[in-house]
C-alpha positions in Angstrom: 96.2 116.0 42.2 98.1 112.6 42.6 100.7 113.7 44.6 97.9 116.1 46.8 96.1 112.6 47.7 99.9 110.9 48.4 100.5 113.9 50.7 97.7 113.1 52.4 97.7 109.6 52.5 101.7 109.7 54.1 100.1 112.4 56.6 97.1 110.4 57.9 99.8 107.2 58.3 101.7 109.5 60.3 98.7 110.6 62.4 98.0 107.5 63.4 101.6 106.9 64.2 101.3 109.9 66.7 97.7 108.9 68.2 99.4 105.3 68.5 102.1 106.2 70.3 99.6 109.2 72.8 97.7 105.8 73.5 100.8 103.5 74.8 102.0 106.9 76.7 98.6 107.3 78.7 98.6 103.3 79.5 101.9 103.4 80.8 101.0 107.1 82.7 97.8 105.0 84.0 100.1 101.9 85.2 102.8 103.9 87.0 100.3 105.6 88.8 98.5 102.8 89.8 102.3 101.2 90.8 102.5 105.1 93.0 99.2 104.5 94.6 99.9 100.7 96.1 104.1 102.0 97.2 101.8 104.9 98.8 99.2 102.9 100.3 102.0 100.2 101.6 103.8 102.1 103.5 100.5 103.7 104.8 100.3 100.8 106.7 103.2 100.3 107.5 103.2 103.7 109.7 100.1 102.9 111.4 101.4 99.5 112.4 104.6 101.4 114.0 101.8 103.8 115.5 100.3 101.3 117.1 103.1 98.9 118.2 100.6 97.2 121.0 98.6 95.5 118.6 101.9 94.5 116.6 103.3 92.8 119.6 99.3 91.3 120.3 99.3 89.9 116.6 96.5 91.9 115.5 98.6 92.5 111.8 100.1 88.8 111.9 97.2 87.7 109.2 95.5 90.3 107.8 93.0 89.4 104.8 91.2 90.9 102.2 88.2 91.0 104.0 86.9 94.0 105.8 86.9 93.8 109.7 83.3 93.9 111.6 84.5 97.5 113.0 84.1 97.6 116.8 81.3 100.3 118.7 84.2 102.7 119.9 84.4 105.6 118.0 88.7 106.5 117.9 88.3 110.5 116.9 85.4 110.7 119.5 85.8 111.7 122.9 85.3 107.6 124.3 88.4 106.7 122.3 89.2 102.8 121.4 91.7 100.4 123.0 95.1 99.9 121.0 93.3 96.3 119.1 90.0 98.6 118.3 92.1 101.0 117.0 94.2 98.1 114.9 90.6 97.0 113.2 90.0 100.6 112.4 93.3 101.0 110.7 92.4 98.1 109.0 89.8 98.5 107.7 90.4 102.0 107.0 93.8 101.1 104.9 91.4 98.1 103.0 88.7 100.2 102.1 90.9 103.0 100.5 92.6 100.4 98.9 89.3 99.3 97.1 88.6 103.2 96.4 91.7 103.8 95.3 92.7 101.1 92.6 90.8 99.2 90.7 89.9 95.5 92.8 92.3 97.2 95.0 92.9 94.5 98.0 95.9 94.4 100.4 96.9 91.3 102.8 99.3 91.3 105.5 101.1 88.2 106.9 103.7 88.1 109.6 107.5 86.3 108.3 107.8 82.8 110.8 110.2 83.3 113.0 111.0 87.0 112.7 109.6 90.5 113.8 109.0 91.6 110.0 105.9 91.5 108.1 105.2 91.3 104.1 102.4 93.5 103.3 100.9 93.3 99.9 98.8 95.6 97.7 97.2 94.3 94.3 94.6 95.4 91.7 94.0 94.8 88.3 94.4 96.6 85.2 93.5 96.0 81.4 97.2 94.8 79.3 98.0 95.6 76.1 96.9 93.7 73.2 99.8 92.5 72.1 101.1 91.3 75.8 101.0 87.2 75.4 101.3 87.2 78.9 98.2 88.6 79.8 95.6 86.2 77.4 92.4 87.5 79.2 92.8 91.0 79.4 93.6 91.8 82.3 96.3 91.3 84.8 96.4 91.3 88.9 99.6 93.1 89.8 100.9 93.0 93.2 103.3 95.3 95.0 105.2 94.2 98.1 107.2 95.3 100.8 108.3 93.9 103.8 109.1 95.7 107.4 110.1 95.3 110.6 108.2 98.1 112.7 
């Protein structure tokens, strides 16, 4: 009976070896994905700022925020069309708003490098860190990926 309840005892410590090591598997899963999502949406923008190389060249990307553009009347899948800037504020907001949707506190900036045609455009959200991280005290971390381009 003894060594029936020692069986069991070594078996439920291995258990929750196994469920351990399921639960740091699916945070990493969750974290690369995340990482996939803001390379995806990066370079999203990226090819709708070499779309739309008018507004490059008028600075419409030069200092693009967090905050969602007032989205101008023209309608660019309609028949009426939008101007190459309208079209930039579309894109915009389009790109910042599936950030948002897509990660969690998903936000995205854009700034133009002085003195040079590239531009560094960001993507950052936040996700919940490990327990035993001691760099993340409060729980959660903003992560940030960047890339920079010259359209």
């Amino acid at each position: 009976m003894i060594e029936v309840m020692i069986a069991i005892v070594v078996v439920s410590f291995g258990l929750l070896g196994v469920a351990g090591l399921q639960l740091a598997g699916m945070k990493a899963s969750q974290t690369s994905y995340y990482r996939s999502v803001a390379t995806s949406q990066a370079y999203d923008m990226a090819d709708r700022m070499r779309a739309n190389m008018q507004s490059v060249t008028a600075g419409k990307f030069d200092a693009v925020t967090s905050a969602l553009p007032t989205l101008p009347s023209c309608n660019p899948y309609g028949s009426s069309g939008c101007v190459a800037t309208d079209m930039a504020t579309h894109d915009i907001h389009a790109w910042l708003t599936a950030n948002g949707r897509l990660l969690p506190s998903g936000i995205g900036t854009i700034t133009k490098v002085a003195n040079s045609n590239a531009f560094n455009i960001q993507v950052g959200w936040s996700e919940k860190c490990l327990n035993n991280d001691p760099s993340c005290p409060t729980g959660s971390a903003t992560r940030t990926f960047s890339t920079q381009f010259m359209p």
